[in-house]
C-alpha positions as CSV (number, residue, x, y, z in Angstrom):
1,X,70.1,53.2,61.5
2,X,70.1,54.9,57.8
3,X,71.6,51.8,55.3
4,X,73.1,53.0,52.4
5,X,72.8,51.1,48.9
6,X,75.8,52.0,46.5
7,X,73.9,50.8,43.1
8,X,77.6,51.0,40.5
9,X,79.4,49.4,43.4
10,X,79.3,46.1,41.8
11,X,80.2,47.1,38.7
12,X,83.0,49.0,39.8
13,X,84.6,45.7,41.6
14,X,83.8,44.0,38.4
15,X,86.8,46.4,36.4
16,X,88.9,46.4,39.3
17,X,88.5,42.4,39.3
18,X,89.1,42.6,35.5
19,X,92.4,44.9,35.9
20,X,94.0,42.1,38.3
21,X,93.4,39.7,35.9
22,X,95.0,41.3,33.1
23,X,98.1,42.1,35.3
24,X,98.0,39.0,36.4
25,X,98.5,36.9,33.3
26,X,101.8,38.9,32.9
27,X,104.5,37.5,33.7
28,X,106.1,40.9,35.2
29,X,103.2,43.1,35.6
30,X,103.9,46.8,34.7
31,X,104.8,48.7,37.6
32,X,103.1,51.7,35.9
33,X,99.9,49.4,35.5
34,X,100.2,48.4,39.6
35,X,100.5,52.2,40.3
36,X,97.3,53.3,37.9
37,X,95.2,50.3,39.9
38,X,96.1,51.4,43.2
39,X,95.0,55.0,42.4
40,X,91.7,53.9,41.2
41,X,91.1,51.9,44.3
42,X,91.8,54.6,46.0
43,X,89.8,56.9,44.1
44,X,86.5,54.3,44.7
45,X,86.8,54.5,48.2
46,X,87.6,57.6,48.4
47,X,84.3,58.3,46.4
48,X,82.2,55.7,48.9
49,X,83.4,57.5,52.2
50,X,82.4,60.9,51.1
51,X,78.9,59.2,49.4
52,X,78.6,58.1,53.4
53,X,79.6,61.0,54.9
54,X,77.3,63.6,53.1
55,X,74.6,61.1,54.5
56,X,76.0,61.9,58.0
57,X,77.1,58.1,58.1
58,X,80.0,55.8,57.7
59,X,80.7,52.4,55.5
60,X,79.2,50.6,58.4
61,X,76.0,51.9,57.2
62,X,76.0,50.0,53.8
63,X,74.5,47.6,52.8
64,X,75.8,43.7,53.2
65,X,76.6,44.1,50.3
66,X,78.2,47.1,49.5
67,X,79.7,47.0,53.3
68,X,81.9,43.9,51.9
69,X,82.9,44.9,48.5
70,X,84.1,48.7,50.2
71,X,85.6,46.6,52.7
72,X,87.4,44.5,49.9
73,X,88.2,47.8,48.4
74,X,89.7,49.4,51.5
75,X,92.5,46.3,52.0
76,X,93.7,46.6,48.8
77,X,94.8,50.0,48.9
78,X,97.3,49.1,51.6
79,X,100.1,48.2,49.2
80,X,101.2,44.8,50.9
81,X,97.4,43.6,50.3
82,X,97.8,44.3,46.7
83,X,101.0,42.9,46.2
84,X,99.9,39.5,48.1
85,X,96.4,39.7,45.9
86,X,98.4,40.2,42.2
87,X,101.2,37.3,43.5
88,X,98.2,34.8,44.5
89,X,95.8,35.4,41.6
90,X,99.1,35.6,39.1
91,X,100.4,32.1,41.2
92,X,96.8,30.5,41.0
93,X,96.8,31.2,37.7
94,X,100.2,29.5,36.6
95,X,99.4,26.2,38.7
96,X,95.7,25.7,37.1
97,X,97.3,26.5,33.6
98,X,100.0,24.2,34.3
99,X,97.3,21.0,35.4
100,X,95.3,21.6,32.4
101,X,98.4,21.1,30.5
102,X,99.2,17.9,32.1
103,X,95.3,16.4,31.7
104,X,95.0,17.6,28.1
105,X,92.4,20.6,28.5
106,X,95.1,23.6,26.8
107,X,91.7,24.7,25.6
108,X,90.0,25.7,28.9
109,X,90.4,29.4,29.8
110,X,91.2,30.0,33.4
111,X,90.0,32.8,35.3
112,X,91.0,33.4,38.8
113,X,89.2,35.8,41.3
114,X,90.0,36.2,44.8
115,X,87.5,38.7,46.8
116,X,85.8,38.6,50.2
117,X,83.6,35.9,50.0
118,X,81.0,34.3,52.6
119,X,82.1,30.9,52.0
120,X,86.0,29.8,51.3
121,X,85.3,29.5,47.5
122,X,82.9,29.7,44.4
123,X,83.2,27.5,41.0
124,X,81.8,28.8,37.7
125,X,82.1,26.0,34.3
126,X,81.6,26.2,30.9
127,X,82.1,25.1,28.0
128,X,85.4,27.1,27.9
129,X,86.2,28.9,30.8
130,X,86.6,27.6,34.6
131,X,86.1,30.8,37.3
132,X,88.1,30.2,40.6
133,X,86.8,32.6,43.2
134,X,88.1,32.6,46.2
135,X,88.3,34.0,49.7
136,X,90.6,36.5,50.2
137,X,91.9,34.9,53.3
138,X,94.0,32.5,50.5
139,X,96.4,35.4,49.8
140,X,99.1,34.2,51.8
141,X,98.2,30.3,51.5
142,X,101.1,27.5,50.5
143,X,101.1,26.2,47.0
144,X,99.9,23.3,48.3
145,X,96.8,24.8,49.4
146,X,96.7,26.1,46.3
147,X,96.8,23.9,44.1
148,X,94.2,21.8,46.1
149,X,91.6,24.9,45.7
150,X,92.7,24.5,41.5
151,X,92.0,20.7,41.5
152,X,88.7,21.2,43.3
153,X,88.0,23.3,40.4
154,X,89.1,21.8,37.7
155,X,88.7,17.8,38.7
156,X,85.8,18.2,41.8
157,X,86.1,17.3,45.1
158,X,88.0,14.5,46.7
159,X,88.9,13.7,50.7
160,X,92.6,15.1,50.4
161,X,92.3,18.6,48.9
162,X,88.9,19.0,51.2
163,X,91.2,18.4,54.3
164,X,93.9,20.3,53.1
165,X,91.7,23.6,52.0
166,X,90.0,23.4,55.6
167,X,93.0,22.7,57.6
168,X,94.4,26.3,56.7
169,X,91.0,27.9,56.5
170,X,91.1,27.4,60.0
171,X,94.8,28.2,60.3
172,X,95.6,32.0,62.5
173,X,96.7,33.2,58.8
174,X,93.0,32.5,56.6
175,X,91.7,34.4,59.9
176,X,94.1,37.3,60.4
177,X,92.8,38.3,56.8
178,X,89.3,37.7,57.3
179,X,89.0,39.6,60.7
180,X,91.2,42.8,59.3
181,X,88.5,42.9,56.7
182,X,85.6,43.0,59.0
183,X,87.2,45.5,61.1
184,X,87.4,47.8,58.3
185,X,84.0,48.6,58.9
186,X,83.0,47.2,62.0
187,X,81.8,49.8,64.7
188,X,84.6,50.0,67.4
189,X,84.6,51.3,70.8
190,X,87.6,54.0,70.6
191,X,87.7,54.1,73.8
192,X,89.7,51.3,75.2
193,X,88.5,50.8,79.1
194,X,85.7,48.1,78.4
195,X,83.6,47.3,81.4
196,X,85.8,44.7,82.9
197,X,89.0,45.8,81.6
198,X,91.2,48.6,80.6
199,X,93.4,48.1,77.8
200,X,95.6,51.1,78.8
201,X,96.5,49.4,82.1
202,X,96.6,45.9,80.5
203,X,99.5,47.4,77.9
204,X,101.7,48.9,80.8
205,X,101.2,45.7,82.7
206,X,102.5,43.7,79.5
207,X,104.9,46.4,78.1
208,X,107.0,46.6,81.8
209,X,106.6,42.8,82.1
210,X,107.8,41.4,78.7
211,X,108.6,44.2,76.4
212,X,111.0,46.0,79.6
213,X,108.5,49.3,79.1
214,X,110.2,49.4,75.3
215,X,107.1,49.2,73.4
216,X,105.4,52.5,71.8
217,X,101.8,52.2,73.2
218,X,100.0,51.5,70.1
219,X,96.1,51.9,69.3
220,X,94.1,49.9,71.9
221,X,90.6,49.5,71.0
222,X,87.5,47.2,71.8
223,X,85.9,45.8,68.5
224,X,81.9,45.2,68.9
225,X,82.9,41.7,67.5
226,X,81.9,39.0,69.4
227,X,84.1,35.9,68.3
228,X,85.7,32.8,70.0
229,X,88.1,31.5,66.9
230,X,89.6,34.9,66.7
231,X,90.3,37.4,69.6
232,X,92.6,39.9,68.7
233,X,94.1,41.3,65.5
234,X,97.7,43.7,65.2
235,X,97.0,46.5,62.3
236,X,100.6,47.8,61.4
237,X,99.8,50.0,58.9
238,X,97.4,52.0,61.5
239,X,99.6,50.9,64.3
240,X,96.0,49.5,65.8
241,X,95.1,46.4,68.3
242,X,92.1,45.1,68.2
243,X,90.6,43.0,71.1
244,X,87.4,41.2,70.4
245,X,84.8,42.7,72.9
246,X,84.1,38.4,74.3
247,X,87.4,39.0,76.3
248,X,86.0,41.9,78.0
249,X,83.8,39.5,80.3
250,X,84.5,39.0,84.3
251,X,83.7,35.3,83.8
252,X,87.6,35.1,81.7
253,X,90.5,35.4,83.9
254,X,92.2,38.9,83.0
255,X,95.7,36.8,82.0
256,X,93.6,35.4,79.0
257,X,93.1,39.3,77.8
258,X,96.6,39.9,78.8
259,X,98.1,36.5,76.8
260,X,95.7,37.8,73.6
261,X,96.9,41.2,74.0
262,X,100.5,40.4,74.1
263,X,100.1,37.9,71.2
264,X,99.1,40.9,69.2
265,X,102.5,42.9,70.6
266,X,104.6,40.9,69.8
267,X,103.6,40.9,65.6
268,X,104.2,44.8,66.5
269,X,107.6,44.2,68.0
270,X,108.7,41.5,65.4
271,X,106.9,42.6,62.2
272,X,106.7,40.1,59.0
273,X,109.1,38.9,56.5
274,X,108.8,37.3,53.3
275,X,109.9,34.1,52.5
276,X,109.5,32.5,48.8
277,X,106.6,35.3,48.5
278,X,104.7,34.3,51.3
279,X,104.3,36.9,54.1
280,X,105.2,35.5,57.1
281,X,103.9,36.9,60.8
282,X,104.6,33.8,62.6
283,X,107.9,33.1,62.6
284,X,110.2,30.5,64.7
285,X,111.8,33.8,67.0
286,X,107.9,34.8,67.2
287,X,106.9,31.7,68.7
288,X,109.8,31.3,70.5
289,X,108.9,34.8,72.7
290,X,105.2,34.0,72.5
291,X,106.1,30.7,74.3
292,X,107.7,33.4,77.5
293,X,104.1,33.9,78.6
294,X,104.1,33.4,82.4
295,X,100.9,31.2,82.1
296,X,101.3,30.4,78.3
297,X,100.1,26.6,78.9
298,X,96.7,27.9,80.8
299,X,96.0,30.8,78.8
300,X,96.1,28.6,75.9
301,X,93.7,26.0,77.3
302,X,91.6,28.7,78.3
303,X,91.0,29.8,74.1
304,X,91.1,26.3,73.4
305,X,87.9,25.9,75.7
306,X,86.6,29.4,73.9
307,X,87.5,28.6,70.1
308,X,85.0,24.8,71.4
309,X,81.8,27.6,72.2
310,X,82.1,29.2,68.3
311,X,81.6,25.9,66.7
């Protein structure tokens, strides 16, 4: 397989890294500002798909890389992604300017970045600044969370704000951010009868059973991810499930891909709202239908007993 090395591409998420920062220490970023970001995201892409494409390839051929900063590139340029991004880095901003007040240090400068990291987040000190970088899986986190991620930073680690930055790192949230951007350019199998099971069939069953055949059949589609933490992920703005291809396996019980793939229908039927800024997916009514699963108690065992082989 050709790989692809991008040799700007770096540089390029440097500016873009440096715009959000600027629009972030506003307290009302310009509108007019958001609008001439998004287009130059869009423009970068835009550039990096056609660089792939006269090379008879796709983004999946970059390098590591390049592969993740195109990849952190793509999600912003769905405008909810940006939005959360400019809220978090604006709100991680105000709560690490606001402990430095508090402990005396008005004289160190505070830079925040948030970008698709390997790890859950990088410190940089100096004399004068301190450089947050962070996963972009924090975009939707609590203040809590985020102010432990600050303290870390700013005062080094202790027991509570460890336990507290891993407890949602491995919250359904952190990894509904983190699997969307691997998807971006992750291989997948448009074709969605796997070996074992057809996701067509699977969606009728579900829609008739749950959903009283109401449901527009959205994108079904096998991704060549093999994960146990995270099995399925609901794309609205491509109208796109994902099912991680570990389901599609005759040793798992076809309710468990069933239970997975209706978990993913219902964030299609119920959408997200925003509460204090926060984008929520999960809500109480959510839950509340999710819990209507015929063998919800079994099915959930059975991913409990997967999510213990990933670890």
């Amino acid at each position: 397989m050709q790989t692809i090395r991008l040799k700007n591409i770096k540089t390029q998420q440097r500016a873009i890294l440096q715009r959000i920062s600027n629009l972030a220490s506003s307290p009302t970023p310009n509108t007019t500002q958001i609008q001439e970001l998004t287009q130059t995201i869009t423009q970068t892409v835009t550039a990096i798909e056609k660089i792939c494409a006269a090379s008879q390839a796709t983004p999946a051929n970059l390098t590591n890389c390049s592969r993740q900063i195109y990849a952190w590139m793509k999600f912003l340029t769905h405008e909810s992604n940006l939005q959360l991004h400019l809220q978090t880095t604006q709100k991680v901003k105000q709560i690490a300017q606001k402990l430095c007040q508090i402990h005396g240090q008005q004289s160190v400068n505070i830079i925040v970045e948030l970008t698709h990291l390997a790890g859950l987040c990088k410190y940089k000190c100096s004399s004068v600044d301190r450089t947050l970088i962070l996963s972009e899986g924090f975009i939707n986190a609590n203040d809590e969370t985020l102010e432990a991620l600050v303290k870390v930073a700013l005062f080094g680690k202790c027991q509570q704000t460890i336990r507290l930055i891993r407890n949602y790192a491995e919250s359904e949230e952190y990894s509904d951010v983190l699997m969307e951007l691997d998807f971006i350019t992750e291989v997948i199998v448009e074709n969605a009868k796997g070996k074992c099971y057809d996701l067509n069939q699977l969606f009728d069953k579900v829609n008739h059973e749950y959903f009283a055949s109401s449901l527009v059949k959205p994108r079904l589609i096998w991704s060549r991810i093999h994960t146990y933490s995270k099995l399925g992920h609901y794309e609205s703005a491509r109208d796109k499930v994902m099912i991680a291809l570990t389901l599609d396996n005759a040793s798992i019980p076809q309710f468990v891909v069933e239970f997975v793939l209706y978990h993913e229908l219902l964030h299609k039927y119920h959408g997200a709202i925003w509460v204090n800024g926060r984008r929520m997916v999960h809500t109480p009514e959510f839950r509340r239908d999710e819990r209507k699963f015929k063998l919800y108690k079994e099915a959930g065992e059975w991913l409990t007993k997967l999510a213990f082989f990933d670890k």
